[in-house]
C-alpha positions as CSV (number, residue, x, y, z in Angstrom):
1,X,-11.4,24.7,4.2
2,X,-9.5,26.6,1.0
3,X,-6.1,25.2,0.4
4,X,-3.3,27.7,-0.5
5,X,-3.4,26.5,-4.1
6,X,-6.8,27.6,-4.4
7,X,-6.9,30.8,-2.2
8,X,-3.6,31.7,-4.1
9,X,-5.1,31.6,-7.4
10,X,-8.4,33.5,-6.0
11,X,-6.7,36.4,-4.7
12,X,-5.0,37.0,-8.2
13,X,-8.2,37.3,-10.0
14,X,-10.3,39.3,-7.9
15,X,-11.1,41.5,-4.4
16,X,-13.7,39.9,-2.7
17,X,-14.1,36.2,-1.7
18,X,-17.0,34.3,-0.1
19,X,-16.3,30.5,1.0
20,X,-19.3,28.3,2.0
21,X,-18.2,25.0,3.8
22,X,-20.5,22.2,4.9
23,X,-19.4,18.7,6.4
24,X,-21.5,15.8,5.9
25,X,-24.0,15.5,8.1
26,X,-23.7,19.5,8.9
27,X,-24.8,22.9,8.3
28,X,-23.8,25.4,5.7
29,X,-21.3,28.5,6.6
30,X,-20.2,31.1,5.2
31,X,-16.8,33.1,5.2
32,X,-16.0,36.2,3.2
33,X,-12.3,37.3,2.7
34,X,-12.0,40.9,1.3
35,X,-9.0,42.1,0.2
36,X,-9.5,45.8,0.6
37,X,-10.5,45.3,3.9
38,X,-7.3,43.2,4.9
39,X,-5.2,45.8,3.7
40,X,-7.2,48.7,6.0
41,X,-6.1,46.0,8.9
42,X,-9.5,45.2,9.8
43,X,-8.0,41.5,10.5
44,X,-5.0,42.7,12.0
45,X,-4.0,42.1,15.5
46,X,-2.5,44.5,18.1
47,X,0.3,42.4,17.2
48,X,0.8,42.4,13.2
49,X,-0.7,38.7,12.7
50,X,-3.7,39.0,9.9
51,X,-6.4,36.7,11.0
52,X,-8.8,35.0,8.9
53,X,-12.4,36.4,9.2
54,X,-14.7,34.4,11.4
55,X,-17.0,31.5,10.0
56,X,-20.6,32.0,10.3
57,X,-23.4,29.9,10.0
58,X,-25.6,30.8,6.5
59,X,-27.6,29.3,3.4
60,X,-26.2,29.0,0.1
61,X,-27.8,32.0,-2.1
62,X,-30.4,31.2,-4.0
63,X,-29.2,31.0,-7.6
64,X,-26.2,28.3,-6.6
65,X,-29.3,26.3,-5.4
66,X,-30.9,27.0,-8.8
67,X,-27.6,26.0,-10.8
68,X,-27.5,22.7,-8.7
69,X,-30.9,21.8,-9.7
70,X,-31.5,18.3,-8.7
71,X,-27.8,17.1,-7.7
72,X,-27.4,16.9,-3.6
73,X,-24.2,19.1,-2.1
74,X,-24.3,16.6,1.5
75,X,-20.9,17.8,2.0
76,X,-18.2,19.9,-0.1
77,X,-17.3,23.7,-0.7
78,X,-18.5,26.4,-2.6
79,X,-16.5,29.5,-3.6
80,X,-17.5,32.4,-4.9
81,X,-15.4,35.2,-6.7
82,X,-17.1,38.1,-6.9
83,X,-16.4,40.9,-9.9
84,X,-13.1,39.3,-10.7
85,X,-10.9,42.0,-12.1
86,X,-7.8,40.3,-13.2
87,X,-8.9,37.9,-16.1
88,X,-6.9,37.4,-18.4
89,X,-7.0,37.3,-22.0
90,X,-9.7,34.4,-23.2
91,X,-11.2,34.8,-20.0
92,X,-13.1,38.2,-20.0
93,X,-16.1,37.6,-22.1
94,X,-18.7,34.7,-21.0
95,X,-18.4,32.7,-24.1
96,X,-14.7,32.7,-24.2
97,X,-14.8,32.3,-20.4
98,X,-16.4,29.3,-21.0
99,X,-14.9,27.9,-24.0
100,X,-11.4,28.5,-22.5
101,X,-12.5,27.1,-18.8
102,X,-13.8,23.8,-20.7
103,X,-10.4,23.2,-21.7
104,X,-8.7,23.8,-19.1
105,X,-10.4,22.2,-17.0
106,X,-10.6,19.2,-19.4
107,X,-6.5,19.1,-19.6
108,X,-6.3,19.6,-15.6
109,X,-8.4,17.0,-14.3
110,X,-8.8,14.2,-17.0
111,X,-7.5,11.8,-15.3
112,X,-10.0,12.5,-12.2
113,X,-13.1,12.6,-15.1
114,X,-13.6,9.1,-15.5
115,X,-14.4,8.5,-12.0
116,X,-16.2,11.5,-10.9
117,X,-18.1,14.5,-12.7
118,X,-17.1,18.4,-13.0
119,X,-19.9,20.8,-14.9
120,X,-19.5,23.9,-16.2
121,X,-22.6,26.4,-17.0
122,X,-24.6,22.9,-16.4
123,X,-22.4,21.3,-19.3
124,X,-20.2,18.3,-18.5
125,X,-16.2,18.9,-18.8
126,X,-15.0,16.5,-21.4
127,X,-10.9,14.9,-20.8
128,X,-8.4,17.1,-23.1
129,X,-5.7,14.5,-23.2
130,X,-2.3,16.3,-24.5
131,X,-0.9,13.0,-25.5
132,X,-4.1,12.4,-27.8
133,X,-4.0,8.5,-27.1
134,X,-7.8,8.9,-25.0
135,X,-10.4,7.9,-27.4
136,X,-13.3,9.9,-25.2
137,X,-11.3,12.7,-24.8
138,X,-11.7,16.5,-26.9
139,X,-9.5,16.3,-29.9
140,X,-8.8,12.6,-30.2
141,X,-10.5,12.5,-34.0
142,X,-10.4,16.0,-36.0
143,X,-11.5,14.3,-39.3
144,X,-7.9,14.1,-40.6
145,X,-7.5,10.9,-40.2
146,X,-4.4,11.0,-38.6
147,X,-4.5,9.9,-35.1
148,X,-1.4,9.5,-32.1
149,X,0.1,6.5,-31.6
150,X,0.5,5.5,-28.3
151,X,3.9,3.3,-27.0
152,X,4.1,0.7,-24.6
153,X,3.1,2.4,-20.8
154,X,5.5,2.1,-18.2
155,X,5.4,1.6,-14.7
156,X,6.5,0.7,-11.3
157,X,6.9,1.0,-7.6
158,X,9.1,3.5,-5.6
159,X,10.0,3.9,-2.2
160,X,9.8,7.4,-0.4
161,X,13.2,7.2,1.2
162,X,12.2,9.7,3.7
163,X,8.7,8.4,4.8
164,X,9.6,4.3,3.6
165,X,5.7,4.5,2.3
166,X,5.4,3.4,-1.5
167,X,4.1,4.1,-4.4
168,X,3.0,3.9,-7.9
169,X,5.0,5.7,-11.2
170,X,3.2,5.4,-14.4
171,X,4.5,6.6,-18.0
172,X,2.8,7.1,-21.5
173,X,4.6,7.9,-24.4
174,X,2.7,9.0,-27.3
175,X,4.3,9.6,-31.0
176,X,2.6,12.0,-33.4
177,X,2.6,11.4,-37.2
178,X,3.4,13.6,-39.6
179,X,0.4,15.6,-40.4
180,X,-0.8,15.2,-37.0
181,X,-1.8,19.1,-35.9
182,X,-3.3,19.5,-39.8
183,X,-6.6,19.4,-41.3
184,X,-7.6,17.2,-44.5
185,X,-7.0,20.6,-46.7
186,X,-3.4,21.4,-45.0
187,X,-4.4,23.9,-42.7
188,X,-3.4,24.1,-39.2
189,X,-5.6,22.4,-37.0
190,X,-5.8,24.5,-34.6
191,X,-6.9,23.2,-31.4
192,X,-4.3,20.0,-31.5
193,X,-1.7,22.7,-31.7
194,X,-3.0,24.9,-29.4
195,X,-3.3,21.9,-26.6
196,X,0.5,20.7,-28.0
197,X,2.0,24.5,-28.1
198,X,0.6,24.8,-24.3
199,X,1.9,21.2,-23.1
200,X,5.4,21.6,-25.1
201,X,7.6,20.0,-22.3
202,X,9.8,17.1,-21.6
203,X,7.8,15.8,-19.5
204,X,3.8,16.8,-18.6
205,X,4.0,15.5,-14.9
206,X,0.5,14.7,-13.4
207,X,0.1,13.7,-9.7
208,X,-2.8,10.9,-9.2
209,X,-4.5,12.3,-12.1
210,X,-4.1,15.7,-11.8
211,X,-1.6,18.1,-14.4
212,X,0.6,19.7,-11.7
213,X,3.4,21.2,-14.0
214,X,5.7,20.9,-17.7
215,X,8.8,20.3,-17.2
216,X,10.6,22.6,-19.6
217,X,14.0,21.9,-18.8
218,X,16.3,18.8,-18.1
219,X,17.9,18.1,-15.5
220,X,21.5,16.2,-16.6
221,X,24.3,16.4,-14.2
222,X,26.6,18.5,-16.5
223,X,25.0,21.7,-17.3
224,X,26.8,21.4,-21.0
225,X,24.3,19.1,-21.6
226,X,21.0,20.6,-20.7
227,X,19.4,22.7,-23.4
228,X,17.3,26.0,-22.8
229,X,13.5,26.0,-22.7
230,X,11.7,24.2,-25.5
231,X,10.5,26.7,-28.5
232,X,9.5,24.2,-30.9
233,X,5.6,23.8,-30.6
234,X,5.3,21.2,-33.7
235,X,7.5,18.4,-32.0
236,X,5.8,15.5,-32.7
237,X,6.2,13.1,-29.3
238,X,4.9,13.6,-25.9
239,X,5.8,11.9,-22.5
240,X,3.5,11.9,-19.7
241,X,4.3,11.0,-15.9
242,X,1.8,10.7,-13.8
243,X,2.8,9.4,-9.6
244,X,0.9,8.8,-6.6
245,X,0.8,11.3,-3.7
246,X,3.1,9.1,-1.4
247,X,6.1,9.8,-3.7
248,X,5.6,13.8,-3.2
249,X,9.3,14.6,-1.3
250,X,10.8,11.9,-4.1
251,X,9.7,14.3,-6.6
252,X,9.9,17.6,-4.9
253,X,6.4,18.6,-4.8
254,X,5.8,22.1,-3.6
255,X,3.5,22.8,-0.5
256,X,0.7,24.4,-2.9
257,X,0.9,20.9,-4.9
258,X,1.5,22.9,-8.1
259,X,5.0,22.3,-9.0
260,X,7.8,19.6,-9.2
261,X,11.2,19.5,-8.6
262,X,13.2,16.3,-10.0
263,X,15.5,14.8,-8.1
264,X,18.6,12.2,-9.1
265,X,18.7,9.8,-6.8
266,X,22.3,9.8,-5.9
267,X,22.7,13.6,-4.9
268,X,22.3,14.9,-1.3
269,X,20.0,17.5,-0.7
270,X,22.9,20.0,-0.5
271,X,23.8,18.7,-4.3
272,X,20.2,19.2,-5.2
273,X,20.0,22.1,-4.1
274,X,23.6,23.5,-5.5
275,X,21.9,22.2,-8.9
276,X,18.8,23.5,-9.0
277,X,20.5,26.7,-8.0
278,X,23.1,26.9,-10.9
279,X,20.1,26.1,-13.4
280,X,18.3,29.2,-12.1
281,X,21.0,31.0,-12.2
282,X,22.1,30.3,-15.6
283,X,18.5,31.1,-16.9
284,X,18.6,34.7,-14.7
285,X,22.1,35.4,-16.2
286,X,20.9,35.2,-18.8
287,X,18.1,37.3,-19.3
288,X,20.3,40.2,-17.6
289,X,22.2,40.8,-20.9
290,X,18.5,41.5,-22.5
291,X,17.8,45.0,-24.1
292,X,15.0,45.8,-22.0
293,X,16.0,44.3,-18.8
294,X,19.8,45.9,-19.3
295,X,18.2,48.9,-19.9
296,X,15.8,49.5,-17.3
297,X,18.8,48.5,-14.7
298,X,21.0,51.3,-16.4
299,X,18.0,53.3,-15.9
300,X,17.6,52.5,-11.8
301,X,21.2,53.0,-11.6
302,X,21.8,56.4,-13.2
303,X,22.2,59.9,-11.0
304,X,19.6,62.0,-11.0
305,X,17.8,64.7,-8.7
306,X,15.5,63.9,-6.6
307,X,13.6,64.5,-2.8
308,X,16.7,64.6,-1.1
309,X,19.5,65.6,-3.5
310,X,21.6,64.1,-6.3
311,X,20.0,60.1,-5.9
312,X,19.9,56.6,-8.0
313,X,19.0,53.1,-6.1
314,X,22.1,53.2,-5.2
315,X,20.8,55.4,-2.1
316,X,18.7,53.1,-0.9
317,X,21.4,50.5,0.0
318,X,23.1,50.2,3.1
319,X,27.0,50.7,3.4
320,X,27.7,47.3,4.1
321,X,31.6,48.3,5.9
322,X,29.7,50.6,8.0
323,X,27.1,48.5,9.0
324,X,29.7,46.0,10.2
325,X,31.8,47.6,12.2
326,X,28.5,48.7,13.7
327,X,27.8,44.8,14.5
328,X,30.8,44.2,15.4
329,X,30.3,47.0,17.9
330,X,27.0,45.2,19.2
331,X,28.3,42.2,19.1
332,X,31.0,43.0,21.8
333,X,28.6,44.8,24.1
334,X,28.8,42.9,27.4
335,X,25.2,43.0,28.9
336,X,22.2,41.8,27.0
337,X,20.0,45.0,27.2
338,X,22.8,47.4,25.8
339,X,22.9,44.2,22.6
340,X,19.6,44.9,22.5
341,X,19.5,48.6,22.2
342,X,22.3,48.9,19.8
343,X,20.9,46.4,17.1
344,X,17.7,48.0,17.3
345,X,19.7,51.7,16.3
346,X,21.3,50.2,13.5
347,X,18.7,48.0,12.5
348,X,15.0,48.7,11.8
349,X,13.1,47.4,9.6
350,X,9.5,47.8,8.3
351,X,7.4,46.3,5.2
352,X,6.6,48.6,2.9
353,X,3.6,47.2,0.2
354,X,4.1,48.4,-3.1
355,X,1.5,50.2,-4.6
356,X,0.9,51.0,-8.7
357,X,1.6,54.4,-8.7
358,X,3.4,54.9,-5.4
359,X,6.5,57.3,-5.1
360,X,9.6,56.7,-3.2
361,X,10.4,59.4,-0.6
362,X,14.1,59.3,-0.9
363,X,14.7,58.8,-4.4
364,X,11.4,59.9,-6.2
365,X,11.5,56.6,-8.0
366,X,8.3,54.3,-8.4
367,X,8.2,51.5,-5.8
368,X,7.1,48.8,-8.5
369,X,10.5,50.0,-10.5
370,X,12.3,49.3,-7.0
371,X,10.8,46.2,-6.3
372,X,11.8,44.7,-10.2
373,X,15.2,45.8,-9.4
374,X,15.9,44.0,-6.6
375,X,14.0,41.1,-7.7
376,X,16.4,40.9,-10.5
377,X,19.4,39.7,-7.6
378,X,17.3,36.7,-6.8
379,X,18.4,33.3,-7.9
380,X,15.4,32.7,-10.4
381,X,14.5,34.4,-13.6
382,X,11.9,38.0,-13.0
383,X,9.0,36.9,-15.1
384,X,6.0,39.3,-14.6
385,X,2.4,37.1,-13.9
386,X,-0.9,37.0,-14.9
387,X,-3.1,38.0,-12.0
388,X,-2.8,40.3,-9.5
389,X,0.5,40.1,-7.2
390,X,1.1,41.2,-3.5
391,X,4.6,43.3,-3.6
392,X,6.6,44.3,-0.1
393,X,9.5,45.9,0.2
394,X,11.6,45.2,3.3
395,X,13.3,48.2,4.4
């Protein structure tokens, strides 16, 4: 009914949810997820599982009907997001709303547009192509008379070696004269190079039509040889890669369908995974070293007094000789029950969801400032998100 792509980006922008499904040939219903009432455990079960709310049989409110107008909705979803609380910048006021969503939405799907329609405040989303080679697309002629030049496409079959289905890659190159992102007078043009700043990757990977993700980084087998992110937002050459969903585990789509992975073809999955790990590492590494990120672990790390005494997050960690020679203990234990009872003493665990303003009761320290420290041990880089987040502690 909502895929986790789109109830993922839902919940990030506001509280309260209302889905209305209808099959062809069916009736409408309606299902309305509320945050707030989630986290009181109004969906919870007697044994921890959160349920989704039941479906109930209902009309589509009046002024959707209105909006529609004259178009039929035989089939299809409808969500609503009510009082959305999390927009970001560009997205707050209803003309920049709408401006911003036009082009987004134009980047996103234009490879879907010629073949079906998607209207916005009852105005038809145009193709933003970030490779400028589209001549009905937004942007394609700015008056400057300098337009992209496209190179000869590229493309050809591949096998899924896991599924032995096949299909299609396709490649467009585009190269970008000199002058390109500038108006007649010599003045930026700025919505070429707002669409290049926002697409500046190796490679803008789309998936039957649809922009999934930048690649930002390459992927060489010797790390000496693969560069940092891309920071220069004037280079003048684009690549696009577009594949059809059959080659999904070839390219290591994610389950939300919003991210790639590339793979070399000769590695093992162990290999890929040792690689992909060392690149995230490297880029975590280095943003330790960082002024503010050094500081606020120094910060996390240094006495002070709190609840229960003389504390830092150091208290909150678990004396990792003691708690083995506790296993050990358990371990040995001859009868299953006795296991049982002393792994549940030295182990107990409980999710704790971090709250803005919420304390610590050992250490007086904010749980949000407990939650960044730890996630800076992960394998990836900490980058905070637009949106609102869901954080839990396990402790």
């Amino acid at each position: 009914m909502l895929s986790r792509g789109r109830t993922s980006a839902a919940v990030s922008i506001t509280r309260h949810i209302e889905v209305f499904p209808k099959v062809k040939g069916g009736q409408w219903y309606r299902v309305v997820v509320d945050l707030d009432e989630v986290c009181a455990g109004k969906h919870t079960t007697d044994d921890g599982l959160v349920i989704a709310p039941e479906a109930e049989m209902a009309n589509l409110p009046a002024w959707i009907l209105k909006t529609v107008g004259k178009r039929s909705l035989d089939q299809g979803t409808v969500v609503l997001l009510l009082a959305p609380d999390r927009l970001t910048t560009g997205f707050r006021k209803p003309k920049g709303f709408h401006n911003s969503m036009m082009e987004h939405l134009g980047l996103i799907y234009r490879g879907m547009l010629n073949r079906c329609a998607l209207f916005l405040n009852e105005q038809r989303v145009e193709p933003v192509d970030p490779l400028f080679l589209d001549p009905n697309a937004r942007f394609y002629d700015v008056g400057n008379d300098v337009s992209a030049q496209g190179r000869e496409p590229l493309q050809f079959a591949m096998r899924n070696a896991r599924t032995g289905g096949e299909g299609m890659v396709r490649l467009r190159f585009s190269y970008m004269p000199p002058e390109f992102q500038r108006n007649k007078d010599g003045s930026e043009n700025k919505e070429r190079l707002g669409v290049m700043k926002d697409n500046n990757a190796y490679l803008i990977v789309t998936r039957a039509g649809r922009q999934i993700d930048l690649v930002m980084r390459s992927h060489y087998p010797k790390d000496d040889l693969n560069k940092k992110n891309l920071n220069i937002f004037d280079r003048n050459w684009a690549v696009e890669l577009d594949f059809d969903p059959e080659l999904d585990e070839e390219f290591g789509i994610t389950v939300n369908k919003q991210q790639v992975n590339p793979q070399v073809e000769v590695e093992t999955p162990d290999e890929i995974k040792r690689r992909i790990r060392a690149g995230h590492l490297l880029e975590r590494d280095a943003q330790l070293p960082e002024a503010s990120v050094a500081e606020f672990i120094k910060g996390m790390e240094q006495r002070r007094l709190g609840p229960s005494g003389w504390v830092c997050v150091y208290s909150l960690m678990r004396d990792g000789h003691e708690l083995a020679a506790k296993l050990r203990t358990a371990a040995n234990a001859r009868l299953d029950d006795e296991r049982g009872e002393l792994l549940r003493a030295i182990i107990s665990p409980y999710l704790q969801v971090v709250e803005t303003d919420a304390m610590c009761p050992v250490t007086g320290l904010k749980l949000t400032d407990i939650w960044r420290y730890f996630r800076h041990t992960w394998v990836s880089t900490y980058k905070s998100l637009p949106g609102r987040s869901m954080m839990v502690l396990v402790r």
